[in-house]
N, C-alpha and C positions, 0 to 999 in steps of 0.2 A: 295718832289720834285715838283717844281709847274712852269713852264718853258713857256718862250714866246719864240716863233721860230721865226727869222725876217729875211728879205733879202729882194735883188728884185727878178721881177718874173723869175723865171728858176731855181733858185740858188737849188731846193730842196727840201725846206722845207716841203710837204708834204710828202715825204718819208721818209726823215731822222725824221719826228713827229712818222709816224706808227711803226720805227724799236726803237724809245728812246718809246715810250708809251709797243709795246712789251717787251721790254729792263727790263723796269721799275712797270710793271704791272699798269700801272696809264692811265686815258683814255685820248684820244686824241681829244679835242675838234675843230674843221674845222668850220668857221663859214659859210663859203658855206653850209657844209652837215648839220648844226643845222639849218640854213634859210630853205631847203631845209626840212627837216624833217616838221618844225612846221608848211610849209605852206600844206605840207602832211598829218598831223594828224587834221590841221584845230585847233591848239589849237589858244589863243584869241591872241597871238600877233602873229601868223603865218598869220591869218584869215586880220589883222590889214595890218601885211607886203604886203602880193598877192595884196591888195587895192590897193596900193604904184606901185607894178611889173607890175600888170595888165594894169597902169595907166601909164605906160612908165617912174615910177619914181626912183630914187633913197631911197634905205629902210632909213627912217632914221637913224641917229646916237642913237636916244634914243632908238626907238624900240631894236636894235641889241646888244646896252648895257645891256636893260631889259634881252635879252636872254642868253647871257653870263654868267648875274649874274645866273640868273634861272638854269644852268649848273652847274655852278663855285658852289654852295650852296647844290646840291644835291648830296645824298647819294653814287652817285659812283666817286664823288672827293674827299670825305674825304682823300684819303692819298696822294693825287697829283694829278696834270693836267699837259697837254699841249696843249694849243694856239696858232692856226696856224692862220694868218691871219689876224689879228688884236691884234695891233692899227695902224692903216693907216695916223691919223693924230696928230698931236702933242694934241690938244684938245681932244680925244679921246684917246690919253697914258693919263692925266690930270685925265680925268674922272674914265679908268680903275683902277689906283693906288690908288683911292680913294675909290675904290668897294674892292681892293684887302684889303686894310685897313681895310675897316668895314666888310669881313668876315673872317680874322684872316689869310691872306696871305701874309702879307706886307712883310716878305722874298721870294723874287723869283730873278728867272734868268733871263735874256733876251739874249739867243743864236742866236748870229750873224753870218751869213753865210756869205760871203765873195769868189766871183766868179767874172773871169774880166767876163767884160762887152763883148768883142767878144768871149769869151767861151758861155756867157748864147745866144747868138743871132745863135749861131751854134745849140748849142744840141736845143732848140726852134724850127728853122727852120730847124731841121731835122726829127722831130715829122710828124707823118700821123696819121691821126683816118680813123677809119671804120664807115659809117655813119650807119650801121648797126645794131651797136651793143654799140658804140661809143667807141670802145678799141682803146687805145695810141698805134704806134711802133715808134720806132727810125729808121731811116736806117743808120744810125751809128752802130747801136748794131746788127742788123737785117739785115738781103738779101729783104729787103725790097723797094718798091720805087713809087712817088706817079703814082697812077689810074694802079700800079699793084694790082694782088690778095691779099686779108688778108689774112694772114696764117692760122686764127680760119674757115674762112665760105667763101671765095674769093668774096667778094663783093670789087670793084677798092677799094684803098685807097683814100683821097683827104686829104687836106692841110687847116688846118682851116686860117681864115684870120686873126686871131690873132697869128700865129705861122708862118704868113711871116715875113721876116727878117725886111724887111720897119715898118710893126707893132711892131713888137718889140723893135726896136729903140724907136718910138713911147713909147711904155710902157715904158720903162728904162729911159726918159726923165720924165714923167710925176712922176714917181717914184721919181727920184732925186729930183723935185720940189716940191714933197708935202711929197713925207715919210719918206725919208730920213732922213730929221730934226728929225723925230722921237729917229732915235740912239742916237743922241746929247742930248735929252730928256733923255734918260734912262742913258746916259753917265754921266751924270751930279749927277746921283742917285747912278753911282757906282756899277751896276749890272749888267752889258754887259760883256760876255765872247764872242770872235770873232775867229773864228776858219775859216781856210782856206777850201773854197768847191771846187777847183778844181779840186780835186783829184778824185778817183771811191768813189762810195757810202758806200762801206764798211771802206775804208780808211778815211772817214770822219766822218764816225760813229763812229770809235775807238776814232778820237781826238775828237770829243764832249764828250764821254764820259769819257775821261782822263781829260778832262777839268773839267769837273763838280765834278769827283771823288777827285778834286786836290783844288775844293774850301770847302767843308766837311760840305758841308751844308745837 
């Protein structure tokens, strides 16, 4: 099972990665928490990356490929993955396909989340973090509301500025302009299952994995 999780931002896909990577016993690789780790351990392209971050820059494209692969190769994906996060740009699906090739992955999936766009700009702007601790709530799901108490420690909630609504338009434009094309990429390959995310998370859990169960790979 070797699965690329895609959407725009809101749609999910880090949750429904952690319950398909539980699901499936297969690890869940986030290339946030892998940047994140390596610039933590100081291994030589984490040490490479922070250069880049420190430098107000963007990591490159290679560095982030090198680290996937370095993932993608090692001993706790021999019987599958999942990839959250990447590929972002059509060059970057080009170059992944081409690592999935040379290390004997060229069967995969690419699960498409599919959420309208004033759904994801709601549950988005409904998010508070705790600057505390940095825990997400919804005030959707929650008696929550922002610069009230956190439920864990009552330190006020606040409203990240990427999770105002004006931002997040923002994202979902930028999205459509550069990553989009990306589906059209893997479309074209004949490896997109696209499943509706509107629904609750366990209700979309099921149809991803009726999906996958229904292609017998």
């Amino acid at each position: 099972m070797k699965l690329l999780l895609f959407g725009a931002p809101g749609v999910g896909k880090g949750t429904q990665a952690k319950l398909l990577a539980d699901y499936y016993s297969i690890p869940h690789f986030s290339t946030g928490d892998m940047l994140r780790a390596a610039v933590a351990a100081q291994t030589y392209l984490g040490v490479q990356a922070k250069q880049h971050m420190d430098g107000g820059r963007l990591v490159p494209d290679e560095l982030m490929i090198a680290m996937i692969r370095d993932a993608l190769v090692g001993p706790t994906a021999k019987t599958g993955f999942i990839l959250d996060g990447f590929p972002r740009t059509v060059p970057q699906a080009e170059t992944l396909t081409v690592i999935f090739h040379d290390i004997g992955a060229s069967v995969f999936t690419v699960v498409n989340i599919d959420v309208d766009p004033e759904l994801i700009i709601k549950r988005l702007s409904s998010r508070l973090m705790c600057p505390n601790d940095g825990k997400i709530f919804s005030s959707e799901l929650m008696d929550v509301r922002q610069n009230g108490p956190c439920p864990a420690c009552g330190t006020p909630l606040i409203q990240r500025v990427d999770d105002r609504p004006e931002t997040v338009r923002e994202r979902l434009e930028v999205y459509n302009a550069k990553t989009a094309p990306v589906l059209t990429f893997y479309e074209k390959l004949g490896v997109v299952v696209t499943v509706d995310g509107n629904d609750t998370v366990d209700a979309v859990n099921l149809n991803i994995r009726n999906k996958l169960r229904a292609l017998k790979r």
